[in-house]
N, C-alpha and C positions, 0 to 999 in steps of 0.2 A: 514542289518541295518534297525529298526525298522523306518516306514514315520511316519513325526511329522503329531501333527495335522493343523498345515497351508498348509499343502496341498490339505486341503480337505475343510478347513472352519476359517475363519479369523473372532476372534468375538471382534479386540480393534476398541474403536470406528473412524469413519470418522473424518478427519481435514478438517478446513476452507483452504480457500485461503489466508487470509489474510496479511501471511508473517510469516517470521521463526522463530519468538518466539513462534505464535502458533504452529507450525510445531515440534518444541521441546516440547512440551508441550502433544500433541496427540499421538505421537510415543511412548509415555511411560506412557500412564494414571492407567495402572492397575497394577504396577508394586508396589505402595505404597503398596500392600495386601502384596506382599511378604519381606516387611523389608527394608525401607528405600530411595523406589523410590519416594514417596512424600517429602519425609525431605530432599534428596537430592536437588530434585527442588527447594525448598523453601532456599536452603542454596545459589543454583547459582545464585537464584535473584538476587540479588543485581550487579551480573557482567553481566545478561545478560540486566537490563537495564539499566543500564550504557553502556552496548554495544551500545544498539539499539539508545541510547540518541544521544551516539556520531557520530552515523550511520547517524542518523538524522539531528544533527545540521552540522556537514562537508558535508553533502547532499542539504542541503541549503547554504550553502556556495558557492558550484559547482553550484547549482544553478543562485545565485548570479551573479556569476561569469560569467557563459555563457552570463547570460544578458546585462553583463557590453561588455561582445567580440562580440556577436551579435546578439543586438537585440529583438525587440520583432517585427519586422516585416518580411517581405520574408527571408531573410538566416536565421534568428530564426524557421522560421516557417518551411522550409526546413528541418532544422538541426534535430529537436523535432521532425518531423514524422519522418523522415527517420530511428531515433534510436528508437523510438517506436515501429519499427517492428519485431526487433530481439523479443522483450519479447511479443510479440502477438504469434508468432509461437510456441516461446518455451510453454507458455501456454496453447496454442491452441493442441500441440500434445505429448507435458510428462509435465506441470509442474502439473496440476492437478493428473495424473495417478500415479503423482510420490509422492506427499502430503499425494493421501487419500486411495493410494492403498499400492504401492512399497513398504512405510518405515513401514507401521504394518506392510505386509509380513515378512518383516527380521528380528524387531521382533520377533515375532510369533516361526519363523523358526528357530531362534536362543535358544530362551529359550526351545524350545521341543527339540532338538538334536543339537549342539553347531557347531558340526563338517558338522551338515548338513548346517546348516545354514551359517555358514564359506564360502559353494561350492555352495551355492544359492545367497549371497551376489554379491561371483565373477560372475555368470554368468549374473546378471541384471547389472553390473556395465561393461561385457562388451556388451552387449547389447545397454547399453544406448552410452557407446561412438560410436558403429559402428551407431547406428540409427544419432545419432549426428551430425556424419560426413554428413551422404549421407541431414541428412533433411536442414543443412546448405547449401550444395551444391545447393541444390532445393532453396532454399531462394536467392541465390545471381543470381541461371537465371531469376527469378518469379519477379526481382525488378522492371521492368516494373507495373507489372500485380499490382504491391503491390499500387504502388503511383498511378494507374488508379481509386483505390479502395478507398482510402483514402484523393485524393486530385487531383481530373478529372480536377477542374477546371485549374490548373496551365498550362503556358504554353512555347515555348521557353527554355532558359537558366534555368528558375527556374524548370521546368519539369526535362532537362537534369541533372542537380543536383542533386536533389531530387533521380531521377533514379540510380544514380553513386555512391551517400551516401549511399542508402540503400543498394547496392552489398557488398559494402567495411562492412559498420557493421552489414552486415549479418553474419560476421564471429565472433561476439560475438554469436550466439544461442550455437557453440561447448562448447564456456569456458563457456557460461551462466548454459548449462546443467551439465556439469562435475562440476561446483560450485557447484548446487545445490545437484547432487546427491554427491558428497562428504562429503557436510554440513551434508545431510540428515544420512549419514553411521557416521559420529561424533556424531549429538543430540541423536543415538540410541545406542551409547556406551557413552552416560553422557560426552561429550567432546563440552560444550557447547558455549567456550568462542571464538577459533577460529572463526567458522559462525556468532556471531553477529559482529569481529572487521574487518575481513577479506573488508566486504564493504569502511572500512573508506579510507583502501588503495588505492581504486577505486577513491574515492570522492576525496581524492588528488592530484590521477595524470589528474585527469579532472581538478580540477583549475589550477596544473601546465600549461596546456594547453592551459585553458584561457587566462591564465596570458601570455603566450608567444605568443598567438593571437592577444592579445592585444600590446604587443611592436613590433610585424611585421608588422602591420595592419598600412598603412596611410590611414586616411579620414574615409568613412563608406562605411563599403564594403556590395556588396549587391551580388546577385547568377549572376549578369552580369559580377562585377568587380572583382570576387575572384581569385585568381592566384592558381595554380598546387601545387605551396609550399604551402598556407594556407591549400587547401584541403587536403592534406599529410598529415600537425598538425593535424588538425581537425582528421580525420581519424586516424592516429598513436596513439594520445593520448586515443582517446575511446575507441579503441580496446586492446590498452595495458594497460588501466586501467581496465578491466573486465579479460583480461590475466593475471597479477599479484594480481588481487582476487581469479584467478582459484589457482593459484601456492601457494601463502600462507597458502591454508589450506591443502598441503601437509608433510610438518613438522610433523602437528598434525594428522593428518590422518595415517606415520607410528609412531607415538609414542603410537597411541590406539590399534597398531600391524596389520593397516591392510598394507596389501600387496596386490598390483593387478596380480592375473595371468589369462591372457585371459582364456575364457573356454564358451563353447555353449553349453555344453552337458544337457540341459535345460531337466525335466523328463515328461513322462505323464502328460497334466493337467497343469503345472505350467502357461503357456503363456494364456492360457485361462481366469485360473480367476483371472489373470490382468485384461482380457479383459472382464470380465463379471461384476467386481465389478466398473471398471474402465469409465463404457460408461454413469450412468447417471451423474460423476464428470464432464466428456469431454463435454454431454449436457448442464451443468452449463454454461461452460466456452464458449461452442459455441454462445449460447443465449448472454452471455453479451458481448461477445467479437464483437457480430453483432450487439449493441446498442450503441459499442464502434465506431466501422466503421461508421455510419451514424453522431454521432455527429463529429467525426474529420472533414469526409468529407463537411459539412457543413459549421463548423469554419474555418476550412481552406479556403473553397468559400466566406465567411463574410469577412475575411483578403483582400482577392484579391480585394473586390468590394470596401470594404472600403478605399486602396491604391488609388484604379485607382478614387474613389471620393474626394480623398485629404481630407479623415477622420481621417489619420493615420494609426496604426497600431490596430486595432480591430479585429485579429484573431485567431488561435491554440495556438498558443506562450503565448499571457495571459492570458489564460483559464487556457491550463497546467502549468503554475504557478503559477496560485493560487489553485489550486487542489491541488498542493505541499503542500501549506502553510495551506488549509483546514483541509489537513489529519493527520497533526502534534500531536495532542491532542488526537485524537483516536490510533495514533500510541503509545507516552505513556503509555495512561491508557490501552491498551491491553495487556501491559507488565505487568504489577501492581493489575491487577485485573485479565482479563481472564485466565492468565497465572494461577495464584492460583486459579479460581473457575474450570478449563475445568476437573481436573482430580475428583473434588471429582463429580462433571454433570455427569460423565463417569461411575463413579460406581456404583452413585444410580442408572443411568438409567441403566445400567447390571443385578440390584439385582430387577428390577422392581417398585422401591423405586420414582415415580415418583409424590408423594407429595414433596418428599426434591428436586426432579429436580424443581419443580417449586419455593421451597425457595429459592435455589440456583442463579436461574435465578434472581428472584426479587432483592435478596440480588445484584447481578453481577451489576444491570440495575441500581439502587442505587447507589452502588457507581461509577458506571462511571459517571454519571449525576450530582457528586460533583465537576466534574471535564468539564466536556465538556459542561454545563451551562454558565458556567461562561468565560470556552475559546471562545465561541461562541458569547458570549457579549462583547466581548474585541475586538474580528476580527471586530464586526459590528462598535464597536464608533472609533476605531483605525486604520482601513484598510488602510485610509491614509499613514498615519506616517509608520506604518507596510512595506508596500510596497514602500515606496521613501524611506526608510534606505536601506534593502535588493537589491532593483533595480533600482534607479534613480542611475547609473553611467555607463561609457563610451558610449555605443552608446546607450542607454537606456535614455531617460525623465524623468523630472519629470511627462509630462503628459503622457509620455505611462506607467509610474509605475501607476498613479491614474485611468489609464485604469481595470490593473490589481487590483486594489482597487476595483470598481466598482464590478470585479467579484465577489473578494472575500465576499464582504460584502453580496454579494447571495448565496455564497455557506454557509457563517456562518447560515442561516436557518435549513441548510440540516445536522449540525452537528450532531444534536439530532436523529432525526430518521435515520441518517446515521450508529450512534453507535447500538443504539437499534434492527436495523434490522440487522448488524453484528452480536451482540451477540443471538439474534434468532436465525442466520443460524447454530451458535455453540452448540445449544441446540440440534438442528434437527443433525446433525453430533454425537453429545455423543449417542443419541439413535441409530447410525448407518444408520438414515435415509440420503442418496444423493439423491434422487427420488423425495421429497418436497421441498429439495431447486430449482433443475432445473425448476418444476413448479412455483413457487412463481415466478422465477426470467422472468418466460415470460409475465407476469405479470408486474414487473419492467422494464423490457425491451419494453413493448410494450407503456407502458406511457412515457418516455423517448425518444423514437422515436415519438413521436406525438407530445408532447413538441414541443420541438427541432426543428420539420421541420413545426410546427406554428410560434416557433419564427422566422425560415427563413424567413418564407413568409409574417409576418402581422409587424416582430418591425421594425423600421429604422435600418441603417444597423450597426451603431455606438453602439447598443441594443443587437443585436443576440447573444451573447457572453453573456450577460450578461443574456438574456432568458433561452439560453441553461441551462447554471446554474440554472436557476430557475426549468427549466422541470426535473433536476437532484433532486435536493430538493425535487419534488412533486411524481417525480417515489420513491426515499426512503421512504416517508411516505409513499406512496402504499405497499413497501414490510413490513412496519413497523405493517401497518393494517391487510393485508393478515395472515403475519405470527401471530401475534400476536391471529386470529380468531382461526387457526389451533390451533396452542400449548392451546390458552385455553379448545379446544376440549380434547387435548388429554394428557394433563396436570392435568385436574378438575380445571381448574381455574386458573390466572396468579396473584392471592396477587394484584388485584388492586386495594383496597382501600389502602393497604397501602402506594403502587408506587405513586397512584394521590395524595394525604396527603405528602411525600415527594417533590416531584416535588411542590405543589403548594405551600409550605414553600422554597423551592431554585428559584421558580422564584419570588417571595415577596423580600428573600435577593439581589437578583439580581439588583433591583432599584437602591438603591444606588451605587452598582459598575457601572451600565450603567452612570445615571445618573453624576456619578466624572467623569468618564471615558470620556464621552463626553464633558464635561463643559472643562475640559485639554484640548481637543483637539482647540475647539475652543476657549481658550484666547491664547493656542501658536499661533495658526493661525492666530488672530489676532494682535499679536504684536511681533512676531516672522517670520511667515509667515512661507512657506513650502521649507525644504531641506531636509538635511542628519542633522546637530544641532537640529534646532527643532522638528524635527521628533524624536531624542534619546530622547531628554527632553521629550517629551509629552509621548512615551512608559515609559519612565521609571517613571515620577511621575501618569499618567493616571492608567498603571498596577499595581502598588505597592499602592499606594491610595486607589484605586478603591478592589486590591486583600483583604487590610485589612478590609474595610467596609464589603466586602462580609463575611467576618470570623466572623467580629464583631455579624453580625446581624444570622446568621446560627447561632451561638454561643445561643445567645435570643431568638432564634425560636426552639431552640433545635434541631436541626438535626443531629442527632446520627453518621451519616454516614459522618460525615464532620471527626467526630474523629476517627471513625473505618476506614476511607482512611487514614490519619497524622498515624495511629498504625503500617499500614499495610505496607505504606513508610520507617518509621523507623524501622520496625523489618528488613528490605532487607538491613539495612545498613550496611558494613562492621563492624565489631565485633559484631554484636549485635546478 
């Protein structure tokens, strides 16, 4: 039998990390050449964001929800590292290999010989389960080592916890990876619907869990007072919510005919250029995965010190919750936009064609910015009201929700250059460059770490939390600039008189939305005052208010891309 040509050289371009609509979207960019791989994408929009929507809002729910079971202090803080760690490893040692390498190989492999690529699919998929198993195993002895790394300061009951959580949902990394690589063998046979709903399953059986946390639970339990059955829930439900997201996309996995039969008999060469194409992705993830470990372990020590000063609750817990709530708007419009610019970035940069990469780019940076301007002014006059709907209930505050406010309203700076240096790294990927992102990102990374253990050391401690976020904000505008120098290098230029001519017409209409926006907030608050009531009211007249002024005045200023985004929504709509 004749060897394809991915055996020898894989030329579709690199994916982001950013999540599996892009992952769908990268696996298949050049496939529009040959009749229908574009229009097909553009037909599944509309179900794959609606997937990701509803992935989203029941992911905030779960969210929600844990808040309301426990807390935003010690067992919150607890509970949130200790499940963070599953998805550190898995990315740390296939999720990236598997994104920006694995799923063009098969690919690749499949369109140059069907039948070869049938017997190259099987053997990376039992590859991944046997690595799965043993790197699982290593995870759940390593749980010491993990919470030393992440959160030194704890100590006692809350250590012992911590330690015993992280063994038990170490055993999400197996279904974590068999999700993914199953999702990944769906998006590359056009099977797109199961991987974006498959998560919502997840996100249910975590609030069931909640919810039943919440009626076992007398009082406020903390990692002193938690009983062997809470811990069981706790543990059962997370682990069986990520188990019946593995299992669901089984169905559809044989309905696209595939079939698993174990098999190693891997050829010449194949393991290699995983490993060749695979190692400046792993660099990526290394680098941030280690600017990850320095800000937990710090918020984590903020939380503690904060407690034992009778501050409250000022640590991991409302950081990573409003990081949630931060990344909402980018996660949309990456469905709505990158999804439809990444494949045609792909082919100009194939054909050399890199005047239209940079159109494209502009055109992409446009219209996300119709949309994340405006989310990001809404988080800042709103974060209140935002945060006491969502998490002022059960053992949660009103003021450890306005804690979590506090955050957010920091991270809403970082929205802007959060997106734009996302879609950078997607630029540097369509050319098949992984080797410039890992640099830019030490780069990112090294501001961020300096951040971060300034704000340790110089804010009060009720602050740090709230700095961290800041040092986040100011490392993404670091990657925003860096990248932004490259690509205009090697671009000829990045359209930026048009970009700043946009932008300084969407921050002119912004006034107004800020300005309603905030004026709501403060007559609810003052004649209202702050709950779960007046927080609906003030979101719902503050956003809706505040949404139409901003249309009105875009409208007057003319901003093209306000109506080329409204086109772009309504063509993904079913029947359209």
């Amino acid at each position: 039998m004749r060897q394809p040509a991915a055996e020898t050289a894989v030329d579709i371009p690199i994916p982001g990390s950013a999540g599996a609509a892009d992952t769908v979207v990268d696996a298949l960019p050049e496939q529009g050449g040959k009749g229908g791989g574009a229009s097909g994408l553009l037909r599944s929009g509309a179900l794959m964001a609606v997937g990701t929507l509803a992935s989203r809002i029941t992911g905030f729910l779960r969210t929600a929800m844990l808040v309301a079971a426990l807390g935003v202090g010690a067992l919150g803080d607890v509970y949130n590292t200790a499940n963070v760690v599953p998805f550190i490893v898995y990315d740390l040692l296939l999720g990236g290999v598997l994104t920006a390498v694995v799923v063009p190989m098969i690919v690749r492999a499949r369109e140059s010989d069907p039948q070869y690529g049938a017997r190259y699919e099987q053997r990376l998929f039992t590859l991944a389960v046997l690595g799965l198993a043993l790197i699982t195993a290593a995870a759940m002895a390593l749980g010491p080592v993990f919470i030393s790394i992440y959160a030194d300061a704890w100590r006692d009951e809350q250590r012992d916890l911590a330690v015993l959580l992280t063994r038990l949902f170490a055993v999400q990394i197996f279904f974590l990876g068999v999700s993914a690589f199953s999702g990944a063998i769906l998006n590359t046979r056009k099977r797109f619907a199961a991987p974006m709903w498959a998560p919502v399953l997840n996100n249910i059986v975590i609030c069931c869990t909640a919810a039943a946390f919440l009626l076992v639970a007398s009082g406020t339990v903390t990692p002193e007072s938690i009983t062997d059955g809470e811990i069981a829930l706790l543990a059962g439900g997370t682990i069986g919510g990520m188990a019946l997201q593995t299992l669901a996309l089984w169905p559809s996995l044989r309905g696209s005919g595939f079939r698993w039969r174990p098999r190693l008999d891997f050829r010449k060469g194949e393991l290699g250029t995983i490993g060749r194409m695979g190692a400046w992705t792993l660099a990526y993830v290394l680098i941030t995965q280690i600017g990850f470990a320095v800000t937990t372990r710090l918020a984590n020590s903020a939380g503690k010190l904060g407690r034992e000063a009778g501050l409250g609750d000022v640590g991991y817990s409302p950081y990573t919750n409003a990081y949630q709530l931060f990344q909402l708007p980018y996660a949309i419009i990456g469905v709505s936009v990158i999804t439809a610019l990444l494949p045609r970035m792909s082919e100009h940069a194939a054909a050399g064609r890199m005047r239209e990469v940079r159109d494209d780019f502009s055109s992409g940076l446009r219209l996300c910015s119709v949309i994340i301007l405006p989310a990001a002014a809404l988080m800042a006059a709103l974060a209140d009201e935002i945060t006491i709907v969502l998490f002022a209930h059960g053992q949660t505050s009103v003021a450890d929700a306005l804690v979590i406010a506090d955050v957010l309203r920091m991270f809403a700076i970082a929205l802007v250059p959060f997106a734009a240096y996302q879609l950078m790294l997607r630029v540097f990927y369509s050319m098949q460059d992984t080797r410039t992102p890992a640099f830019v990102s030490v780069a990112v990374v090294a501001t961020g770490i300096a951040m971060t253990v300034t704000a340790y050391h110089v804010l009060p401690t009720d602050k740090i939390i709230v700095g961290i976020a800041g040092g986040f904000a100011l490392a993404q505008t670091v990657g925003a600039l860096v990248g932004w120098a490259i690509l205009r290098r090697r671009l000829g230029g990045m359209d930026g008189r048009r970009v700043a001519l946009t932008y300084l017409k969407l921050i002119v209409a912004l006034w107004p939305l800020l300005g309603f926006a905030y004026a709501t907030h403060m007559i609810v608050d003052a004649t209202l005052g702050r709950g779960m009531l007046p927080g609906m009211v003030a979101l719902a007249v503050g956003s809706a208010g505040g949404g139409i002024l901003y249309l009105v005045f875009t409208r007057l200023l003319r901003v093209g891309e306000v109506q080329t985004m409204i086109s772009t929504v309504t063509r993904r709509l079913p029947g359209r």
